[in-house]
N, C-alpha and C positions, 0 to 999 in steps of 0.2 A: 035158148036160155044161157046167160053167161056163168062162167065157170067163179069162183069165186075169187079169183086170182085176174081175171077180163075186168070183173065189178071193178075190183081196186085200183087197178091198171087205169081204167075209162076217169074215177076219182082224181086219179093223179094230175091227168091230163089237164080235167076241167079246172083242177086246184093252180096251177097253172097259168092258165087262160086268167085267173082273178088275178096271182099274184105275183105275176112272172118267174119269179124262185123261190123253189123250196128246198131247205135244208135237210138233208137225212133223217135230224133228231124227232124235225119235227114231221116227218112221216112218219115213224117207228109210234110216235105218241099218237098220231091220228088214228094210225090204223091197227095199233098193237101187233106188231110185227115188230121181225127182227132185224137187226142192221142187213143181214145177210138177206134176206128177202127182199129190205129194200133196194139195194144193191141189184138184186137180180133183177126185182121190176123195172128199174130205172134201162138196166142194159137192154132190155126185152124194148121197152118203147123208143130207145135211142136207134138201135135195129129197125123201128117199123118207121124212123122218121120224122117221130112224132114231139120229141125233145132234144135238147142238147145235155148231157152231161158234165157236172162241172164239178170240182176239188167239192168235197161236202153237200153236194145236192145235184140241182137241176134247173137249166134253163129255157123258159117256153124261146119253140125254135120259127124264129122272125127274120127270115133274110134279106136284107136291105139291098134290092137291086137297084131300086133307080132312086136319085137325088129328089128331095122334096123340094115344092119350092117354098124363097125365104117368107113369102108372103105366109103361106100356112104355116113354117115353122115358128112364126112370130109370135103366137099364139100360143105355144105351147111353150109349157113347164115353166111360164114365166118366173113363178117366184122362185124357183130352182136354180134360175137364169140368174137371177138377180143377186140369191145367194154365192152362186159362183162367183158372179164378178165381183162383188165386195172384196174378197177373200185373197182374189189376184190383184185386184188394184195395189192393195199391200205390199205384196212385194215385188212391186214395180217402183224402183228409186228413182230420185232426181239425177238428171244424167242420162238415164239410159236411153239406147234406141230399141223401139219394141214393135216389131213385126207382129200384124195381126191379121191372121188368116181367115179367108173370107168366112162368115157361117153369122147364125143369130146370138148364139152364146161369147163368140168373141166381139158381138157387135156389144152387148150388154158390155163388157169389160173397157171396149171404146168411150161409151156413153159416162161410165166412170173415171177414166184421163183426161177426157178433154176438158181442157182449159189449163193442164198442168203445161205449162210453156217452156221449161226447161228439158220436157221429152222431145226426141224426132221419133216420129212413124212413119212406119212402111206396110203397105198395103195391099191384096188384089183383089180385094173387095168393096165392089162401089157404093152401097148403102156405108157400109165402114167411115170410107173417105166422105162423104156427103157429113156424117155426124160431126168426124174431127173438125171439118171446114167452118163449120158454125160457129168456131172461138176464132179471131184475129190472132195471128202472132205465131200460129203453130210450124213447126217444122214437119211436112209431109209429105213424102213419097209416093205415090201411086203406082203400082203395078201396072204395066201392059201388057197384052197380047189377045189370045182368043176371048171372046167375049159369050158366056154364056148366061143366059137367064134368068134360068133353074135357080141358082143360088147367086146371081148380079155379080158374077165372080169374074177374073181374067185369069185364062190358063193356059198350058201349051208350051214349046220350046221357048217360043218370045218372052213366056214370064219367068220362065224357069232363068233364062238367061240374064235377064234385068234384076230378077231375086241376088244370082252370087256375087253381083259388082257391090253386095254389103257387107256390116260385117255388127252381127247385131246382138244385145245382151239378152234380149228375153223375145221369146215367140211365144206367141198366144194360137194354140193349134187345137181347132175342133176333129173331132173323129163320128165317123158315121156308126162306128160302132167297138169297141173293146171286148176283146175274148179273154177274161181273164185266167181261165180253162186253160186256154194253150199260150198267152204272156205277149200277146198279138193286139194293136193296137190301127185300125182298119178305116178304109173309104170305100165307097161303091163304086170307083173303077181307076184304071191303072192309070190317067189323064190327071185326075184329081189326084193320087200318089203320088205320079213324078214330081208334082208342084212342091206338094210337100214333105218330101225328101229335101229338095232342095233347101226350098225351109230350114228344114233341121240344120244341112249343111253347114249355112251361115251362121246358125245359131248357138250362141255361149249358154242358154240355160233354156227345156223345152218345156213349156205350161201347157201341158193337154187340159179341155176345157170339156166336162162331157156329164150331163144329167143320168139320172139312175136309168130312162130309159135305154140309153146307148149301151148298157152293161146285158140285157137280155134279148139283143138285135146281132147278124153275123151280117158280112159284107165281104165282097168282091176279095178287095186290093189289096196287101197289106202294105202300110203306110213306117211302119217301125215295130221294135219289143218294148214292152210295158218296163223291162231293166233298163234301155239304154235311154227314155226319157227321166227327166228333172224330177218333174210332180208332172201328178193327174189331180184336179183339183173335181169334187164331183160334190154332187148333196147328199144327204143322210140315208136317203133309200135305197141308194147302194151299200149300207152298211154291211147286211148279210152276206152278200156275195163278197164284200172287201175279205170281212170274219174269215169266212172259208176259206180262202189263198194263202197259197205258199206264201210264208214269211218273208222272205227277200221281195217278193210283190207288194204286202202290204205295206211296207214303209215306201211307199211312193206314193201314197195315196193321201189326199186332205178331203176333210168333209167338211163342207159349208155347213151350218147351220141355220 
């Protein structure tokens, strides 16, 4: 028979599994307990493995080891997706060159430029380049190098290399996953990193692109910290978790609506 304190614990879990994070307050008010219990419970199941702990709560613990493909992620969080890219389109000006990293959320942001013909893109993502091609007149770069097509993407020294011969205002950079616990902003392996480092490199202002899922998932590589990019442009369901974060974190964040 469980102890009354396993009951709660096991609650926790499954509350969790529904809503990916839960905030302290509202444990205290579920289970009429005290900060300090919750605290405790949360430490006890971070120990057994079973969650992540975050600034103000808890995150169900999801570790992204291997890349999906674009095919299935097309399908997901569309309208999430969609709100994102609205939001970046914006502040993308006439003028700029804008680096877009291969993924489905920066494909959406794609799908929004094109046909602005005063932009140049630059790309290592071949669905990406196939969208932009569809308007006459575009100035576009294509990435080269390994080909893989998990995510239709080119990666590896070869593109790392063709990436720095730019010199670019705005990148559009998905992340497999953001830790905003430890201010870590992540990919599922060190391959996909170097790319986008490089990335960053060339880049005058970094548009992380990333749905509320990406906020309750952990991954491999790390890619950068949540201070030294631009904005993280994300949708409303990560409100909670934005809530909870240190201050200097939250003003990097934009919420689509």
């Amino acid at each position: 028979m469980l102890t009354q304190a396993e009951d709660r614990q096991a609650k926790i879990v499954e509350l969790l599994r529904e809503r990916n994070f839960v905030d302290i307050r509202t444990l205290t008010e579920r289970f009429d307990i005290s900060v300090a219990t919750v605290r405790r419970d949360l430490g006890e199941l971070e120990e057994a493995g079973l969650l992540r702990r975050t600034h103000g709560g808890a995150v169900n613990l999801n570790q992204v080891a291997l890349d999906v493909t674009n095919a299935a992620r097309l399908v997901w969080k569309q309208t999430e997706k969609a709100a994102i890219a609205a939001v970046v389109a914006g502040m993308v000006v006439d003028g700029d060159t804008v680096l877009l990293d291969a993924g489905t959320t920066a494909l959406e942001v794609a799908k929004k430029l094109t046909g602005r013909s005063s932009l140049t893109f630059i790309s290592n993502g071949l669905d990406i380049v196939a969208e932009l091609t569809r308007v006459d007149g575009q100035s576009i770069y294509s990435v080269g190098g390994e080909y893989t097509e998990t995510n239709r993407s080119f990666r590896g020294p070869l593109a790392e290399q063709f990436i720095r011969q730019f010199n670019v205002d705005k990148l559009i950079l998905n992340a497999a996953s953001i830790d905003v616990d430890r201010g870590l902003i992540c990919t599922v392996s060190p391959v996909n990193a170097s790319v986008a480092r490089a990335m960053i490199e060339v880049s005058r202002r970094v548009i992380v692109v990333a749905d509320h899922s990406k906020f309750t998932k952990s991954s491999l590589s790390v890619v950068a910290k949540i201070e030294d990019v631009g904005v993280i442009v994300t949708d409303s369901g990560t409100k909670s978790i934005i809530d909870a974060a240190p201050e200097k974190l939250r003003k990097k964040f934009v919420i689509a609506n």
